[in-house]
FIDO-839096 format. One record per residue (C-alpha): chain; residue in one letter; x negated, y negated, z; residue number from 1. Coordinates in steps of 0.2 Angstrom, whole numbers. Each point is the difference from the previous one (the first is absolute). Layout:
<rs>
<r ch="A" aa="A" u="X" v="Y" w="Z" i="NUM"/>
...
</rs>
This chain:
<rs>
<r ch="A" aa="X" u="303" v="232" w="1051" i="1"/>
<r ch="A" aa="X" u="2" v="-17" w="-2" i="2"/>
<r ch="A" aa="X" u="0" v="-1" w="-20" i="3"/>
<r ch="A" aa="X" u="12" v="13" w="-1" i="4"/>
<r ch="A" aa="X" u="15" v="-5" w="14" i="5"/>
<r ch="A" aa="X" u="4" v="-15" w="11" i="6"/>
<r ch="A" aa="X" u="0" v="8" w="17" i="7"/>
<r ch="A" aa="X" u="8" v="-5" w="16" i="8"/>
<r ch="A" aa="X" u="-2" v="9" w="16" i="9"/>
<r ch="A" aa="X" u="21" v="6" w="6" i="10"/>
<r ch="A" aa="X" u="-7" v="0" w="19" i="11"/>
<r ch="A" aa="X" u="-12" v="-9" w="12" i="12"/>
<r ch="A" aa="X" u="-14" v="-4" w="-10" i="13"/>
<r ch="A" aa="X" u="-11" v="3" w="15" i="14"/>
<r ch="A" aa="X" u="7" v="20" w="0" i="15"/>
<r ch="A" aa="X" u="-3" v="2" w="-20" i="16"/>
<r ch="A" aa="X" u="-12" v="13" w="-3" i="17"/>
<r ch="A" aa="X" u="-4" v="6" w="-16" i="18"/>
<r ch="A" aa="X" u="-13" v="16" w="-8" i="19"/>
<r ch="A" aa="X" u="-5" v="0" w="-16" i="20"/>
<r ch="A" aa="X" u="-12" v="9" w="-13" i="21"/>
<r ch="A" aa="X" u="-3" v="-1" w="-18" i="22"/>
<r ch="A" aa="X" u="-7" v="9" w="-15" i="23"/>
<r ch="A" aa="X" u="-4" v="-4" w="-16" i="24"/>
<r ch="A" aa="X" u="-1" v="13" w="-11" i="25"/>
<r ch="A" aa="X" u="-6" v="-9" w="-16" i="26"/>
<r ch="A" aa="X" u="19" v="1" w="-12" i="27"/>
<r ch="A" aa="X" u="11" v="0" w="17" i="28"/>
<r ch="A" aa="X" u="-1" v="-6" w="17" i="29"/>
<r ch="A" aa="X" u="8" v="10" w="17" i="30"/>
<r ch="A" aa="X" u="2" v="-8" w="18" i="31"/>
<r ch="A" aa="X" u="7" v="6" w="15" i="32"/>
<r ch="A" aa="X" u="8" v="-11" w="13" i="33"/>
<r ch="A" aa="X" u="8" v="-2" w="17" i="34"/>
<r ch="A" aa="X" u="9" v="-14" w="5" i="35"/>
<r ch="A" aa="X" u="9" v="-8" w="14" i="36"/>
<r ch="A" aa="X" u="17" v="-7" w="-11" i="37"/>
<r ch="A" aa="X" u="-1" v="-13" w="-13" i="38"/>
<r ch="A" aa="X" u="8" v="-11" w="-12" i="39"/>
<r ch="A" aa="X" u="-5" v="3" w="-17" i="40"/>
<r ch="A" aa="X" u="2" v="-14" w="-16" i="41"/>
<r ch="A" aa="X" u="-7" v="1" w="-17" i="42"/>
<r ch="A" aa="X" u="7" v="-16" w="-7" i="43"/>
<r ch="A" aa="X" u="-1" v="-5" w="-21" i="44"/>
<r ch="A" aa="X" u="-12" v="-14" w="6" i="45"/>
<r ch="A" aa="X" u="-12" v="14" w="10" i="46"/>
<r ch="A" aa="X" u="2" v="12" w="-17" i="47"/>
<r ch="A" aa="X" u="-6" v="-15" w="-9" i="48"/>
<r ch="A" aa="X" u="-15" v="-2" w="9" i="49"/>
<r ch="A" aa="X" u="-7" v="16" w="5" i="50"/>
<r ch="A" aa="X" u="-2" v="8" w="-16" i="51"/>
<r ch="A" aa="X" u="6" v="18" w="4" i="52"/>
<r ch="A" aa="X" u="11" v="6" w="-14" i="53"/>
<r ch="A" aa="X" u="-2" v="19" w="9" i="54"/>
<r ch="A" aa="X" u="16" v="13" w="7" i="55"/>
<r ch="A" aa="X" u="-4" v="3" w="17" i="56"/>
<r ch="A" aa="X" u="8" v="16" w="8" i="57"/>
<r ch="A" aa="X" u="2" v="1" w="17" i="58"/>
<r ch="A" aa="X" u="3" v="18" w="12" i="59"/>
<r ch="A" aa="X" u="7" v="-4" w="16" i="60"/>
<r ch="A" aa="X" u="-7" v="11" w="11" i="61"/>
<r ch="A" aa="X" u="10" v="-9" w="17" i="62"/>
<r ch="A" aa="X" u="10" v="-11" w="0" i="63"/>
<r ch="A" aa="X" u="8" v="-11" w="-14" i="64"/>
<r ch="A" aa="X" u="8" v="-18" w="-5" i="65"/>
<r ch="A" aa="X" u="15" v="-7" w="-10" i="66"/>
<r ch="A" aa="X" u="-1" v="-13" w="-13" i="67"/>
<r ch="A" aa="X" u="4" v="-8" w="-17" i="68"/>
<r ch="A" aa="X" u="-12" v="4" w="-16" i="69"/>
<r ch="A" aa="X" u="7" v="-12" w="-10" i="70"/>
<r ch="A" aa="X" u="18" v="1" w="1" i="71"/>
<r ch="A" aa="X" u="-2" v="20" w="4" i="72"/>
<r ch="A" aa="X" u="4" v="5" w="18" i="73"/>
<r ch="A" aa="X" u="-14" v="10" w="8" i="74"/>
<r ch="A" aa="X" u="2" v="11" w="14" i="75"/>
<r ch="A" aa="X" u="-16" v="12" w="6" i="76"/>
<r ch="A" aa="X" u="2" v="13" w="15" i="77"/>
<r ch="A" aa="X" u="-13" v="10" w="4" i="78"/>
<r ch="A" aa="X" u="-7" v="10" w="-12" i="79"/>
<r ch="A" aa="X" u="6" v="-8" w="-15" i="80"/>
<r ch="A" aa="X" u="-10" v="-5" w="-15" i="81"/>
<r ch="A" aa="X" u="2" v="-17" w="-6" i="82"/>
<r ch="A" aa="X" u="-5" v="-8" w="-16" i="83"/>
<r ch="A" aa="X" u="-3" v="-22" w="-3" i="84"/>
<r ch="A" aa="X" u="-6" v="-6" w="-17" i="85"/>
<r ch="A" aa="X" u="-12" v="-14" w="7" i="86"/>
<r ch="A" aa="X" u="5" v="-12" w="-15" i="87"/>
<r ch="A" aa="X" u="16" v="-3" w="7" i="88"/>
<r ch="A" aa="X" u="6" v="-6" w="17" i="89"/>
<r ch="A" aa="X" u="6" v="8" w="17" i="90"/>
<r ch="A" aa="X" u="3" v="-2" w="17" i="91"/>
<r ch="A" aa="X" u="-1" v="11" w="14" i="92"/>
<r ch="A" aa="X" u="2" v="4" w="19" i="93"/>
<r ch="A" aa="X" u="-7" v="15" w="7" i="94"/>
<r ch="A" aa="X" u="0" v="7" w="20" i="95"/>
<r ch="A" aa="X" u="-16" v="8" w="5" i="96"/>
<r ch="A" aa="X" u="-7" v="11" w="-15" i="97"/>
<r ch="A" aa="X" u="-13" v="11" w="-5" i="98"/>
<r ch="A" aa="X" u="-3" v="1" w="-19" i="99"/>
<r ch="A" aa="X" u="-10" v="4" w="-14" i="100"/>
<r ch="A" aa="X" u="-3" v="-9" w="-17" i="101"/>
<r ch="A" aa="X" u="-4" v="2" w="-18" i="102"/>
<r ch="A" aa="X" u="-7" v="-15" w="-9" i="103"/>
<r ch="A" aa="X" u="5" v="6" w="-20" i="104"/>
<r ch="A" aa="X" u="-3" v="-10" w="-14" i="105"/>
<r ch="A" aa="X" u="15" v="-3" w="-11" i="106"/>
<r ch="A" aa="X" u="-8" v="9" w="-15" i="107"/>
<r ch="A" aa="X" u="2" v="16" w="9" i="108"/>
<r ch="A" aa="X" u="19" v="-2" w="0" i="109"/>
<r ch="A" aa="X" u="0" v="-6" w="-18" i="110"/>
<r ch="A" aa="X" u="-7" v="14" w="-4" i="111"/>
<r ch="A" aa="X" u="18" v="10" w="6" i="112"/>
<r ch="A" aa="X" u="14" v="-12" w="2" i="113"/>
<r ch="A" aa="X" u="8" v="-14" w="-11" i="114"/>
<r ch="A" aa="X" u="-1" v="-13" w="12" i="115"/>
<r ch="A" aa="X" u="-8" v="3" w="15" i="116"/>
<r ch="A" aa="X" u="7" v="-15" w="8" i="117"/>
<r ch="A" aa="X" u="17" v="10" w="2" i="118"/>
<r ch="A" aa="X" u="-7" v="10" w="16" i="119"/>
<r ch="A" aa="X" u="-2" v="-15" w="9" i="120"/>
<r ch="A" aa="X" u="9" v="5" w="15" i="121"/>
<r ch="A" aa="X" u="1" v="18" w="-3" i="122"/>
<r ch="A" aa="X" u="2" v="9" w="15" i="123"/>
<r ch="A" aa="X" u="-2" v="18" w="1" i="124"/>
<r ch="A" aa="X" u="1" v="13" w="13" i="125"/>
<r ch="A" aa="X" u="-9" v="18" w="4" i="126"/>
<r ch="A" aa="X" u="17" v="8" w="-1" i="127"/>
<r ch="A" aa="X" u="-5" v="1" w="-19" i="128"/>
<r ch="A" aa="X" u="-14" v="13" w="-1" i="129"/>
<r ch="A" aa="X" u="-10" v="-8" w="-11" i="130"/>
<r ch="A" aa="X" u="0" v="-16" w="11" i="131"/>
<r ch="A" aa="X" u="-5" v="12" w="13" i="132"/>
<r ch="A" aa="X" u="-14" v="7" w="-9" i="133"/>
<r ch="A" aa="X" u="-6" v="-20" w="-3" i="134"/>
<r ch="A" aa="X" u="1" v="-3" w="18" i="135"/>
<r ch="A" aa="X" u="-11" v="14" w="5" i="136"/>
<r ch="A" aa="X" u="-13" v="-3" w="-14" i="137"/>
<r ch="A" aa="X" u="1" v="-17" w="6" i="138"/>
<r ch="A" aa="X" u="-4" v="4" w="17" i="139"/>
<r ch="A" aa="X" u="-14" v="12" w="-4" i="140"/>
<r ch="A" aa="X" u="-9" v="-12" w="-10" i="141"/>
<r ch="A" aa="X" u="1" v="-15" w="14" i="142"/>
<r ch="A" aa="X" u="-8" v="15" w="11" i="143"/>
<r ch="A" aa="X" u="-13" v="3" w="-13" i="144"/>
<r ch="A" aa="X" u="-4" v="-16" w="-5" i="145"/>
<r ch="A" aa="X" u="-16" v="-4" w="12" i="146"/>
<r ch="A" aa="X" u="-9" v="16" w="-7" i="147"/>
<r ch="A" aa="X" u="2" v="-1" w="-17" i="148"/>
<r ch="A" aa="X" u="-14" v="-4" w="-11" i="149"/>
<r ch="A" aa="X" u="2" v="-12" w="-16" i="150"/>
<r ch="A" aa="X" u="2" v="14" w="-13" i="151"/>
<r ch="A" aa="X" u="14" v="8" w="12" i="152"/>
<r ch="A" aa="X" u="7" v="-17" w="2" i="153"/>
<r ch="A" aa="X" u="1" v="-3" w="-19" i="154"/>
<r ch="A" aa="X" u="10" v="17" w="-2" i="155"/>
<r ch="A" aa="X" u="11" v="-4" w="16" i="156"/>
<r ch="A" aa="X" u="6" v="-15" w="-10" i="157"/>
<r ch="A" aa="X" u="5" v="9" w="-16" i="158"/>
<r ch="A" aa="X" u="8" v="11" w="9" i="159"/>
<r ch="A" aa="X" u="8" v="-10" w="12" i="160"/>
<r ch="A" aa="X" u="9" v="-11" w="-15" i="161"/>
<r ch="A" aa="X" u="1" v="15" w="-9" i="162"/>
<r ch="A" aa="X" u="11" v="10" w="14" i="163"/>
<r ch="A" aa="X" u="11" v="-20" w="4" i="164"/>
<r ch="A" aa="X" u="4" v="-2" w="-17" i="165"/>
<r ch="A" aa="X" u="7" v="16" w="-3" i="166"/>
<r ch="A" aa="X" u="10" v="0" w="16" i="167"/>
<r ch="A" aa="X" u="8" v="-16" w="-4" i="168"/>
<r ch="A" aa="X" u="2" v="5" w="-16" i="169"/>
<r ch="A" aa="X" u="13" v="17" w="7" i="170"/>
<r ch="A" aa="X" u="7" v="-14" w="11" i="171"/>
<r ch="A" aa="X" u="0" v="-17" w="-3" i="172"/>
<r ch="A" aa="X" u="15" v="-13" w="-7" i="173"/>
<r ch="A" aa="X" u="-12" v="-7" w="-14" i="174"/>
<r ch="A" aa="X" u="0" v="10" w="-18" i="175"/>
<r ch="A" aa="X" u="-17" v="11" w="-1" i="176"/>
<r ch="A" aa="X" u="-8" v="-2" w="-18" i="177"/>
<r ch="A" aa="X" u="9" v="12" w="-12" i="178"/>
<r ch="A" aa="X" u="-10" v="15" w="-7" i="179"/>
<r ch="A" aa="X" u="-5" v="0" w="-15" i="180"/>
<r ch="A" aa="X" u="13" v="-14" w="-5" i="181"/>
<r ch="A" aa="X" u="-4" v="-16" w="8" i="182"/>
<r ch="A" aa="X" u="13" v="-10" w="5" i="183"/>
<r ch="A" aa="X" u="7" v="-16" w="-11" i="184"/>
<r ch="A" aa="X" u="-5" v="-10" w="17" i="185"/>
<r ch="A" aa="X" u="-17" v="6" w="1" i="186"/>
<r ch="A" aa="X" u="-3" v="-2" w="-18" i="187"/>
<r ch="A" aa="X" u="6" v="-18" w="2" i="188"/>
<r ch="A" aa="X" u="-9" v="-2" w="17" i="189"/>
<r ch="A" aa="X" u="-17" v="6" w="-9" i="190"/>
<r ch="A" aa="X" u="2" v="-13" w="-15" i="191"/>
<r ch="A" aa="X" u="3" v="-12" w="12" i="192"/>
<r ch="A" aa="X" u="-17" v="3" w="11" i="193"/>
<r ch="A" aa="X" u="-9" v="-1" w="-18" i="194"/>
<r ch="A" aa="X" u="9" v="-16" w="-5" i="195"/>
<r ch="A" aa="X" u="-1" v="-6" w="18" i="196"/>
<r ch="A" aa="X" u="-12" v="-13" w="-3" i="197"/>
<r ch="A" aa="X" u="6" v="-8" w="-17" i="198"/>
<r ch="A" aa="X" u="15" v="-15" w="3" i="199"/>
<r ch="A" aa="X" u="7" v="3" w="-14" i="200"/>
<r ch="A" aa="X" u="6" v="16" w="7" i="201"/>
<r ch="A" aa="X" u="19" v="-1" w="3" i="202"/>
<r ch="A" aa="X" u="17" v="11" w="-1" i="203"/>
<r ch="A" aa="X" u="2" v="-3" w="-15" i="204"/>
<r ch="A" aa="X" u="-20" v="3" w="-7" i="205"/>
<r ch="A" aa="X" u="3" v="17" w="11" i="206"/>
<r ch="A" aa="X" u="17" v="4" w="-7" i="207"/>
<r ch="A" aa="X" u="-9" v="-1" w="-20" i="208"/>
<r ch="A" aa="X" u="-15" v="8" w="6" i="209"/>
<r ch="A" aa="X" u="7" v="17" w="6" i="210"/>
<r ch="A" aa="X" u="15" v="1" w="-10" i="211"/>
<r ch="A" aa="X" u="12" v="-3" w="11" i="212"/>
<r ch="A" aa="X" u="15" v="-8" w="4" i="213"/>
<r ch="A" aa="X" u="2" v="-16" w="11" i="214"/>
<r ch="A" aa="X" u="15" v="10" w="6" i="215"/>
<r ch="A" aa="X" u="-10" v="15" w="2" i="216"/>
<r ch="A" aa="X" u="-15" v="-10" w="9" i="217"/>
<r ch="A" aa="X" u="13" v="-11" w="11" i="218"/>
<r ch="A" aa="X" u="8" v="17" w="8" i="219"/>
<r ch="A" aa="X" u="-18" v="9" w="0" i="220"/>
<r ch="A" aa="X" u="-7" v="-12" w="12" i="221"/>
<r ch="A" aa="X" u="17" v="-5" w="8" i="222"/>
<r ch="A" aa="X" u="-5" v="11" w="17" i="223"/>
<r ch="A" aa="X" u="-15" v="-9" w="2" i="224"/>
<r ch="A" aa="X" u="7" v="-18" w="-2" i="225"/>
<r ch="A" aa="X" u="-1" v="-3" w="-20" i="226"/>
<r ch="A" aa="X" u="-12" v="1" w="-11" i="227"/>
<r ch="A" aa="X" u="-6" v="-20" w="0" i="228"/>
<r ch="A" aa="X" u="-1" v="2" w="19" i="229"/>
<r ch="A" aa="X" u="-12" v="16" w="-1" i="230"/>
<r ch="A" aa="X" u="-12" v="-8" w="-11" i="231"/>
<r ch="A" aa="X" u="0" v="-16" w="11" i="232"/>
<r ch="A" aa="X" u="-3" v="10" w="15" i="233"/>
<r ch="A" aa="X" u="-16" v="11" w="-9" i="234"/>
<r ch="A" aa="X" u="-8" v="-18" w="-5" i="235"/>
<r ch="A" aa="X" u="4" v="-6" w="18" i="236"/>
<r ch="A" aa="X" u="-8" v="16" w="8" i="237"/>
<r ch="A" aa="X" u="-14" v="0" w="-10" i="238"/>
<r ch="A" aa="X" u="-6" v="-19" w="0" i="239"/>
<r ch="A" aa="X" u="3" v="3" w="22" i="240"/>
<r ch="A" aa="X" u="-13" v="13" w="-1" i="241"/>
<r ch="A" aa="X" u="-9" v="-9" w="-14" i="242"/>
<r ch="A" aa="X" u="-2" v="-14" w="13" i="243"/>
<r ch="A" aa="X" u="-6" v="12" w="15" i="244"/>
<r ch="A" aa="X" u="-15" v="7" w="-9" i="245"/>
<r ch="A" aa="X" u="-16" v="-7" w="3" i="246"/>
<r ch="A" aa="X" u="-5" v="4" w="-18" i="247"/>
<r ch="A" aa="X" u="12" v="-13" w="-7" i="248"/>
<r ch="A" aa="X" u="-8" v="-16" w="13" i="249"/>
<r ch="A" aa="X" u="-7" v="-9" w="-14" i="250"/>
<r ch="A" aa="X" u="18" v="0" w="-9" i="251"/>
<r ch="A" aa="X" u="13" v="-14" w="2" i="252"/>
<r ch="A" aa="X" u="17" v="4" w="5" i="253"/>
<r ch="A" aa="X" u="6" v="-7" w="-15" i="254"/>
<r ch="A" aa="X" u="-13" v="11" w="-10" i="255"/>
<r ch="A" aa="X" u="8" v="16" w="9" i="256"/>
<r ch="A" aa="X" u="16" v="-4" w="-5" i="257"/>
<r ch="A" aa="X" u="-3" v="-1" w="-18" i="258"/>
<r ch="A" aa="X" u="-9" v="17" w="0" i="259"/>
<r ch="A" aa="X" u="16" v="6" w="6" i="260"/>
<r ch="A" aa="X" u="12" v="-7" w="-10" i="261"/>
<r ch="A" aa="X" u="8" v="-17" w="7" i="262"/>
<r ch="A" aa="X" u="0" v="-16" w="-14" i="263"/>
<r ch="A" aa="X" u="-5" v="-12" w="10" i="264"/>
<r ch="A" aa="X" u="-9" v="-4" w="16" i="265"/>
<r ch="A" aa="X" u="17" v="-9" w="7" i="266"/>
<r ch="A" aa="X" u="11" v="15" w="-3" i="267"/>
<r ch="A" aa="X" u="-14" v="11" w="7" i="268"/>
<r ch="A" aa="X" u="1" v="-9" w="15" i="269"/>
<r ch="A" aa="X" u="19" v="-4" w="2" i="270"/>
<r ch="A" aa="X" u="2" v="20" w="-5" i="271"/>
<r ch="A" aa="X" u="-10" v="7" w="13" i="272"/>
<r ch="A" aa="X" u="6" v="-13" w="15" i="273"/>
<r ch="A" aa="X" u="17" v="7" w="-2" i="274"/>
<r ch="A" aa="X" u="-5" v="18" w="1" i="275"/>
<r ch="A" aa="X" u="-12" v="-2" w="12" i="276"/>
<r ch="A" aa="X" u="2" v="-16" w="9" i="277"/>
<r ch="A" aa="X" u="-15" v="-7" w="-1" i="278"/>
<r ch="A" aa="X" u="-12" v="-8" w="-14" i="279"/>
<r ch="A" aa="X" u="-14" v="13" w="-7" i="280"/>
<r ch="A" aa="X" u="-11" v="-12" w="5" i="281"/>
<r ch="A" aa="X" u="4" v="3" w="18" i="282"/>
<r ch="A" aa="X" u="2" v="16" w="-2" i="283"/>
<r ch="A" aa="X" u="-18" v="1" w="-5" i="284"/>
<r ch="A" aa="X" u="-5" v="-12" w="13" i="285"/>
<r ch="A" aa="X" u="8" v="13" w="15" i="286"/>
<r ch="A" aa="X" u="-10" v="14" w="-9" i="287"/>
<r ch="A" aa="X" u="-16" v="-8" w="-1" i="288"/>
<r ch="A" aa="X" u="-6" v="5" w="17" i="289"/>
<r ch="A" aa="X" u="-1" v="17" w="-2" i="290"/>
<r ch="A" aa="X" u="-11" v="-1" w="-12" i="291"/>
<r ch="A" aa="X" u="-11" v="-11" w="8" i="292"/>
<r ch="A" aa="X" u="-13" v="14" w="6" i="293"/>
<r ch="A" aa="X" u="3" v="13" w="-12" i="294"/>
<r ch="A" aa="X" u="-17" v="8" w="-1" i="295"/>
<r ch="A" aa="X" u="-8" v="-6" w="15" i="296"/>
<r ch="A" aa="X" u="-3" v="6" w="15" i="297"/>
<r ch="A" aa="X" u="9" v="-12" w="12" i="298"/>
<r ch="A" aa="X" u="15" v="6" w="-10" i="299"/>
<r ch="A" aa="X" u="13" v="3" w="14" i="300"/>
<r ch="A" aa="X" u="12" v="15" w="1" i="301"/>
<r ch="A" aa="X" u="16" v="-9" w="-5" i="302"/>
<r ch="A" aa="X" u="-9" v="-5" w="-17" i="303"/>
<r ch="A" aa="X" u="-6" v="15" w="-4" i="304"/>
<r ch="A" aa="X" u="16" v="9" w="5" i="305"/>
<r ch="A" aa="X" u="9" v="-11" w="-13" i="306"/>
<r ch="A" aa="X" u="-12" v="2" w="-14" i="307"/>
<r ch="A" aa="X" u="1" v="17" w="3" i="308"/>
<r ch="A" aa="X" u="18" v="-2" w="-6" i="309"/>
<r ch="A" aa="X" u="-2" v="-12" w="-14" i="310"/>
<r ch="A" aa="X" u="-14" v="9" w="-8" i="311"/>
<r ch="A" aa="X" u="10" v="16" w="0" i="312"/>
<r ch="A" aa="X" u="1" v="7" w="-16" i="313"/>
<r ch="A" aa="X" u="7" v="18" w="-6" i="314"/>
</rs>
């Protein structure tokens, strides 16, 4: 789990024991685990480097842990469903847990909310009864999972984003996509993804291109940090998972931060070392080993654990 948490054992290290399976079910993944109690982190310099740019959602079967996703305190009991946007940063410390996991890519939540990364932290609990109904699907599939064939476990993953989506949707802090009006942020928020990779993009290109007020676009944006920070952190995300696929190896860095919109190698560089701490060159550098058997068969179960994750595609 290495690319996706910084993990430290809370007890004797020689008492840690840990039980763990994984599926990949070809637009999602799903894992189950039990674990002696750990210390979770998900800095800005591991976002950087791993590549994952997916919203993992978590049912604590036993057990539970408190924490901070970034800024947002977090506190999971038993039987609690918790949600982390894995492009931004948390840190955790659970006691002895059983849970199981959804691996989802961010489209999924695209699809449904205006910005997904406002459930970072979202706890929810069973006394809801559609988080009730989430937690017993989720529990039938984890049950299921070693019997299904592929064509079940392709139509177990559409149903299983599906059925999340909609539950956040009755329940969560973050605005669901309107119907059939789209909202002035997800109008914006689309434009932007379209416009991502040209510099010249800017608030006030945006505020011409959709008709809009800078006033208007300034408080639009004002609950997820401004407008000129949103953009920045679209480029930022995408140039890290830019830099963690394999398909990009023959690529500078510098040549992946043009595509995605930075001026100049220098800014590029000075850019992502603030948000991340680290150049993209050593972010690259620290990815590079998982890819160093991909295909062959000496490839060891971490790395293909991890590719698993950043080939995941909805």
């Amino acid at each position: 789990m290495g690319d996706v948490f910084a993990i430290e054992c809370v007890g004797e290290p020689n008492e840690y024991a840990i039980d763990m399976a994984a599926w990949h079910l070809g637009t999602m993944m799903t894992g189950t685990f039990r674990s002696s109690a750990l210390r979770f982190s998900r800095s800005r310099a591991l976002v950087a480097q791993s590549g994952l740019d997916h919203i993992l959602v978590q049912l604590y079967v036993a057990g539970g842990f408190a924490g901070d996703a970034d800024g947002r305190d977090v506190l999971v009991e038993p039987g609690n469903v918790v949600i982390f946007d894995l492009s931004r940063p948390f840190h955790t410390q659970t006691t002895d847990f059983t849970n199981i996991s959804l691996l989802v890519p961010r489209a999924h939540f695209e699809a449904v909310f205006d910005e997904p990364a406002g459930l970072h932290g979202l706890v929810l609990s069973q006394d809801r009864h559609m988080v009730a109904i989430l937690a017993a699907y989720v529990q039938a599939l984890a049950e299921r999972m070693p019997h299904l064939l592929p064509k079940d476990a392709s139509a177990a993953a559409v149903a299983t984003a599906g059925l999340t989506t909609t539950v956040l949707k009755e329940y969560a802090e973050s605005p669901a996509v309107g119907t059939p009006v789209v909202s002035p942020f997800r109008a914006a928020a689309r434009h932007i993804d379209d416009r991502i990779h040209d510099p010249d993009l800017d608030v006030a290109t945006l505020a011409h291109e959709l008709a809009m007020s800078r006033a208007t676009l300034y408080r639009v944006f004002e609950p997820v940090g401004g407008v000129a920070g949103y953009i920045r952190r679209r480029r930022l995300t995408g140039a890290a998972m830019a830099l963690a696929d394999p398909a990009n190896r023959r690529r500078t860095a510098a040549e992946i931060g043009y595509a995605w919109g930075f001026t100049s190698e220098t800014a590029f560089n000075r850019t992502f070392k603030a948000a991340f701490g680290l150049t993209p060159h050593i972010a690259r550098q620290r990815g590079d080993h998982v890819w160093a058997a991909d295909g062959e068969v000496d490839e060891t179960a971490e790395q293909r654990f991890v590719r698993w994750m950043r080939l995941l595609r909805p």
